[in-house]
N, C-alpha and C positions, 0 to 999 in steps of 0.2 A: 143589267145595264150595259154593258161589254159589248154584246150584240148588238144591241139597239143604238150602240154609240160606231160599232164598225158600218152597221146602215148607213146612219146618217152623213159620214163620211164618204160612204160610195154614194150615195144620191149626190152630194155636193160635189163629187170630181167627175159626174155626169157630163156637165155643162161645159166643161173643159174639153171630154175628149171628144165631145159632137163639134165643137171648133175644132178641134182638130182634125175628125174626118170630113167636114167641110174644107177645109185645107188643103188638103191631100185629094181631093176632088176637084181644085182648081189647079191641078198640074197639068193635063192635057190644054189649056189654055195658051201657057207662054211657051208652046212648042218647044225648039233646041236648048233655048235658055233655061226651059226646066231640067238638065239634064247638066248645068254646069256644074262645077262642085262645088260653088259655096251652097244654088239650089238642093244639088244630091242631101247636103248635108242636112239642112234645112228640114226637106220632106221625110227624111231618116225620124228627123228627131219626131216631127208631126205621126209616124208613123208606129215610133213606141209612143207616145201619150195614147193612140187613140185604140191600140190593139193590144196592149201589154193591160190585164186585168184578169181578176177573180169573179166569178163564176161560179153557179151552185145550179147550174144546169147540164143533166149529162151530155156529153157527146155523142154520136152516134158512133157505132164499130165502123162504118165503111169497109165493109168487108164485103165487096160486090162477086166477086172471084175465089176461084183457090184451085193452086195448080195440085191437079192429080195423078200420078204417073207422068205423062210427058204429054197431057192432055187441062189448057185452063174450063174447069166447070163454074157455072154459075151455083151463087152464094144464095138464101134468103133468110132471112132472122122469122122466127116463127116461135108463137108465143104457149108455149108447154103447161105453165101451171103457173099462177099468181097469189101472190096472200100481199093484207097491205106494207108489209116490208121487203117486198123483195118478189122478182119475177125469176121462172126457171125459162130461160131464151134456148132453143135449139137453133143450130147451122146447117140448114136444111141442103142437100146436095141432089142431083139428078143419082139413080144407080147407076154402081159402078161396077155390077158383076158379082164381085165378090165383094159378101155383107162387111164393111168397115167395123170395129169395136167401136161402142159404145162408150164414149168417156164425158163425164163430170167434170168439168171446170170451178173448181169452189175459189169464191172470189175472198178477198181481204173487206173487212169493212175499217179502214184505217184512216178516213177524211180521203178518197180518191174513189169514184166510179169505178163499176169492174173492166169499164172500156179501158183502162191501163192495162188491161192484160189483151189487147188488141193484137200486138205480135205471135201472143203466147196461143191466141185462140189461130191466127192466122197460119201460123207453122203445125198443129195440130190437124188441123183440118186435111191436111195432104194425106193421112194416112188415116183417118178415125172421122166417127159421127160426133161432133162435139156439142156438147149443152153449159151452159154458164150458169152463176147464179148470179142475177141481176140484181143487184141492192139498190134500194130506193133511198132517198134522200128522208132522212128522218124531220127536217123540217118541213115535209110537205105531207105527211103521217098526221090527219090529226087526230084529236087526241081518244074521239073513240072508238080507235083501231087497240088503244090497249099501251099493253109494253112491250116490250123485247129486248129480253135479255140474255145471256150466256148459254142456257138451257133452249131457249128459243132458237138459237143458233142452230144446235144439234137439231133440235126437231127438226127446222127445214133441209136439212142434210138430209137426213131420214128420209121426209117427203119428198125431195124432190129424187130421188136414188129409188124409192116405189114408183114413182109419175114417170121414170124413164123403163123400170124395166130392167129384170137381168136379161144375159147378161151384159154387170155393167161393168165401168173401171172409175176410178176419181183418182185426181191429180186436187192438192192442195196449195196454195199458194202463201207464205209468211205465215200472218197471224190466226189465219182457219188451220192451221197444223192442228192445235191443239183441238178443237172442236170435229173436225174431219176422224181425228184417229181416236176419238170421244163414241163416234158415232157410229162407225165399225166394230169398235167393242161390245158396244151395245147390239146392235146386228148379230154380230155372232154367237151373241151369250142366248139370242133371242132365235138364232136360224132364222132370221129372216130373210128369202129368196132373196130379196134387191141388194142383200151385202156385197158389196164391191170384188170382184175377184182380184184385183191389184191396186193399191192405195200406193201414189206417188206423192212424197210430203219434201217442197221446193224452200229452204232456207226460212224455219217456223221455230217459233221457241218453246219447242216441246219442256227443254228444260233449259230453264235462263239462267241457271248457277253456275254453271259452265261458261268460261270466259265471257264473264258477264260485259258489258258493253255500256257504250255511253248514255244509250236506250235504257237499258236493263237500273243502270246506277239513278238514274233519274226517277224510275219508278220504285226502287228501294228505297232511296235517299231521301222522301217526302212519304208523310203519310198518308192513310186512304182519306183520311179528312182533309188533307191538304188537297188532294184531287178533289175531291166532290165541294171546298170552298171555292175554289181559285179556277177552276176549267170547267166546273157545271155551268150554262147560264140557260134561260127561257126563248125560246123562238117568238120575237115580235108579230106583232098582231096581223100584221099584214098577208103574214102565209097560212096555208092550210094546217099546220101543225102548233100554231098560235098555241102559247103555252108548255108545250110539252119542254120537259129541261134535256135538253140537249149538249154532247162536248161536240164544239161546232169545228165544222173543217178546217176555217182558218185559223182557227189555233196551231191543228194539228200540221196545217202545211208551215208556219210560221216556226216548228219547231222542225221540220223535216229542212225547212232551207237554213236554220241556223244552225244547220251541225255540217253543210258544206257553201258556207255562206258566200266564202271566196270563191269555189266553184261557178256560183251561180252569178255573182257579179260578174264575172269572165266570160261566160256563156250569154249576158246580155249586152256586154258590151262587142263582142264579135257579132251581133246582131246589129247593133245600131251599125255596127263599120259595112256588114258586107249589105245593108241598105244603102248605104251611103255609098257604097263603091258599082252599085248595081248587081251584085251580085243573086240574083232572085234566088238559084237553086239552094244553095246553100244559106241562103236567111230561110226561106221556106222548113228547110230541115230543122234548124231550132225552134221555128216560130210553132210547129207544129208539136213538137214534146211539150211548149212549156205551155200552149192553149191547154192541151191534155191536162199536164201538173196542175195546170191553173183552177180546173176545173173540180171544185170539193165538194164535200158530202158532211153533213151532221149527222154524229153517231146519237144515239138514243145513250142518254146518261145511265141506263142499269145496263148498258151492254160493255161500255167504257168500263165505268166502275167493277164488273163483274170479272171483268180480263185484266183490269189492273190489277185486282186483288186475286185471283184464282190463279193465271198465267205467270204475272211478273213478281208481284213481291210472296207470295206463297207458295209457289210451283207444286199446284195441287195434282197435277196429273203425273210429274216426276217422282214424287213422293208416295202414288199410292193413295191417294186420299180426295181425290175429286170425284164428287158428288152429280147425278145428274137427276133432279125431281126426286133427291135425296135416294137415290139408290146411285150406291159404290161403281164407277167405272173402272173395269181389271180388264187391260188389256193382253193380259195371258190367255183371254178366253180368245185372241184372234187368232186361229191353225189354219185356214183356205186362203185369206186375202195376202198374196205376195206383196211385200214392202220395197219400195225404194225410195232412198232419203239422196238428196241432194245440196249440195251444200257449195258455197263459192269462197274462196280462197279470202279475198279482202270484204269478206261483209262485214260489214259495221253495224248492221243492225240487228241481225241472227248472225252470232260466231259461228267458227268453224263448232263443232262439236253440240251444238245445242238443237240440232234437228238429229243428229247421229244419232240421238238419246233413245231415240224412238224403240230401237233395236233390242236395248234391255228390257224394253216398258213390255216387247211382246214375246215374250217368253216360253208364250206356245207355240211360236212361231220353227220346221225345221230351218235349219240352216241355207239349205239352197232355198228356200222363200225368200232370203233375205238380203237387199243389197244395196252397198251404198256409194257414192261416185261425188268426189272433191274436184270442181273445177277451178283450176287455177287462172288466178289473173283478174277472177270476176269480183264485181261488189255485187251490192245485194240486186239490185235491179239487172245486172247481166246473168244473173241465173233464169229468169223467164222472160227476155226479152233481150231483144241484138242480136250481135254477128256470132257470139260464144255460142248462145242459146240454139240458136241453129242449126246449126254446122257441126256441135261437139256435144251439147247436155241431149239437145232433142233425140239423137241414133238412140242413147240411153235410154231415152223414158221411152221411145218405141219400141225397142227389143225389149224393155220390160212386160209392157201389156202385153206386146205380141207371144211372151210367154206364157203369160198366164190365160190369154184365152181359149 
């Protein structure tokens, strides 16, 4: 009912915001006067009613370019392998001489498109052949495409790591820590040719006992029944996935803006002002992060539940005890794939220390395979995106692959 009631609600503030972009389409009209400041203010305000909104449709990457050496090449998204949850996307480049490594982009399925990792894919691409994994909006899955669960996760790791080809590399991003370095253990117990020769794991909760977080507290602090009452609901009949129970995005982003809720009123009022002052460049730059944020995905309820209960309140892979199609994952068996953990100073969402974990988990691992790099200053989003990510973690995760291959 939840769903069908946040529907109904967006249908009914439909008719407001198309007044409003008629509105703001009768500016060119009163020439100079449109630009006075009671108008500025005016059209400001017309201009969040009619563009401030959620969205469950992905963005495109706009990734037309990428500079290579000191030369910009042309970009093409090109489509590698598909199953109905999820597509493996390559960034296809002109040759460049010398064969770039091959790297894996394993996306989060956390209520946000993998286009959030847009930066992450764009700084990549200057030195590497980069592939993502494209996660599809689970209410548009219907229902007999199946389930996907925890396990499913891994498999497509798997698959899409054979669909590329050694050899290869994978960079994990947050919540695929756990499944990423699930799935290299498996690879190597197995010798399978496509195991990764460098696995990079970017602020993941390998083990959430370790300064646990407000994140972490919340999924301990409730039971798995209290999740699977209160955040499962049914996708309404109007989408392709009609049915299937879904934890729908906008939950998940309602809880992501109320843990910096002040932030975010801040950041939207410096919008309405620098509209209102004329300022295009700079309303542009927020208006663009928060179409992004805005933009959500519904997890399929056994993948939710599966990660709540294995990742956060059991921490079955820190303990030794997670299961994959009921055969044990022992990450001791990893000895070829070099490790680099990453971690940012002020994350709030994965502490310091709770990707670091990784380290002990692989015990097969020598020493110099293993390496790990604290950026200071960052929260959790400036560890794979901005000016830090750039400039200071990216040299990192480059001289890492470039080791190992």
């Amino acid at each position: 009912m939840l769903y069908q009631f946040f529907q109904t609600m967006t249908d009914l503030a439909t008719p407001m915001r198309l007044m409003a972009e008629a509105g703001l389409r009768t500016r060119p009209m009163f020439g100079s006067l449109a630009h006075a400041p009671l108008a500025n203010s005016a059209y400001a305000a017309l201009d969040m009613i009619a563009n401030t909104r959620l969205t469950a449709d992905r963005p495109d990457y706009r990734i037309a370019s990428a500079l290579c050496g000191n030369a910009e090449v042309p970009v093409r998204e090109e489509l590698i392998a598909a199953t109905p949850f999820g597509d493996l996307l390559g960034f296809a480049k002109p040759a460049q001489g010398v064969e770039q490594p091959k790297v894996l982009l394993v996306a989060p399925i956390s209520g946000h498109f993998a286009t959030l990792l847009r930066n992450t894919v764009e700084v990549l691409l200057r030195d590497h052949d980069v592939y993502i994994t494209d996660w599809k909006n689970a209410r548009d899955v219907p229902l007999s495409a199946g389930s996907f669960g925890f396990d499913d996760y891994v498999d497509h790791v798997v698959h899409f790591l054979e669909e590329i080809g050694p050899p290869v590399h994978m960079v994990a991003v947050c919540q695929p820590c756990v499944p990423a370095l699930a799935a290299v253990a498996l690879m190597s117990e197995d010798a399978n040719p496509a195991c990764p020769r460098s696995l990079t794991l970017m602020g993941g909760p390998v083990d959430v006992r370790i300064n646990p977080t407000a994140v972490n507290d919340l999924a301990t602090g409730n039971s798995f029944e209290w999740f699977e009452d209160n955040l499962i609901h049914s996708v309404p009949l109007r989408y392709e996935g009609r049915g299937r129970r879904v934890y729908p995005g906008f939950l998940q982003l309602s809880a992501f803006m109320s843990m910096n809720s002040g932030r975010h009123f801040e950041q939207h009022r410096a919008l309405y002002q620098h509209l209102a002052d004329g300022e295009e460049e700079q309303a542009r730059s927020i208006r663009d992060f928060y179409d992004e944020y805005f933009a959500v995905l519904d997890l399929t309820a056994e993948f939710y539940l599966e990660t709540i209960d294995r990742v956060f309140q059991r921490a079955l892979l820190a303990k030794g005890e997670l299961d994959h199609r009921g055969r044990r994952i022992d990450c001791g068996h990893i000895r070829r794939t070099a490790l680099l953990t990453v971690e940012g100073e002020r994350d709030d969402i994965c502490a310091v220390g709770q990707t670091a974990a990784a380290h002990d988990l692989c015990s097969g691992l020598r020493p110099h395979l293993k390496r790990h790099y604290l950026q200071a200053g960052v929260g959790h989003y400036g560890v794979f995106s901005g000016r830090r990510w750039e400039s200071q973690i990216y040299p990192q995760v480059r001289a890492h692959i470039l080791a190992a291959s």
